[in-house]
C-alpha positions, -999 to +999 in steps of 0.1 A: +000+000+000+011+034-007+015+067+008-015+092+003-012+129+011-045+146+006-048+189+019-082+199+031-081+236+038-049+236+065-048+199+072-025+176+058-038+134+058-020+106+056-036+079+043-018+045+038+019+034+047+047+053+062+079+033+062+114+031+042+094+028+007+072+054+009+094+081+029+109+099+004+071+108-012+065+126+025+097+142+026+095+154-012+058+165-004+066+188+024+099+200+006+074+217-019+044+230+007+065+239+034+061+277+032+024+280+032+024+292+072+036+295+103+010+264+111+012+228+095-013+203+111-005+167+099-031+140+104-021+106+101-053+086+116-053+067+081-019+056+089-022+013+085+012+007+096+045+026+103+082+018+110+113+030+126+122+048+091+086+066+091+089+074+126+123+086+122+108+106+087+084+120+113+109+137+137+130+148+107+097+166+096+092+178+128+129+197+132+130+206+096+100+228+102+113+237+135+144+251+122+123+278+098+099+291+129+068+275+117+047+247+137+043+211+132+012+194+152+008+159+144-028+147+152-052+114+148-058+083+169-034+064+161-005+089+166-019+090+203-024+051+208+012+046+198+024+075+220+001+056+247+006+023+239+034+015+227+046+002+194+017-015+184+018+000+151+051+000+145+064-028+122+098-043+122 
């Protein structure tokens, strides 16, 4: 399965996969939207699975936008039950 990146006004979803394969689509996504505010919400609720590489995509993300004074907030169910949880989205 794939990575999906659909906008809907200033929310970013992420539908699908986030691992090795499909990192480079987030990373080359963001490379091109990320001057549109001081404020990027990401939603990835219709994340299916997601491993160390997507996590470690995430936190990139994350200081990348950092770095030019804007805001990243990562939202959605799933980002909270395997904050809560533990890894039991994560696959090896």
């Amino acid at each position: 399965m794939d990575l999906e990146i659909k906008r809907i006004k200033d929310v970013f979803y992420l539908t699908g996969v986030l691992n090795n394969k499909t990192l480079s689509h987030l990373k080359s996504h963001f490379n091109y939207t990320i001057d549109l505010g001081p404020n990027i919400i990401l939603n990835i609720a219709g994340i299916k699975k997601i491993d160390l590489a997507g996590m470690k995509g995430l936190e990139e993300l994350y200081e990348q936008i950092s770095c030019m004074n804007q805001r990243l907030c990562i939202t959605g169910l799933k980002f909270n039950q395997l904050r809560n949880q533990g890894t039991s989205l994560l696959v090896a």
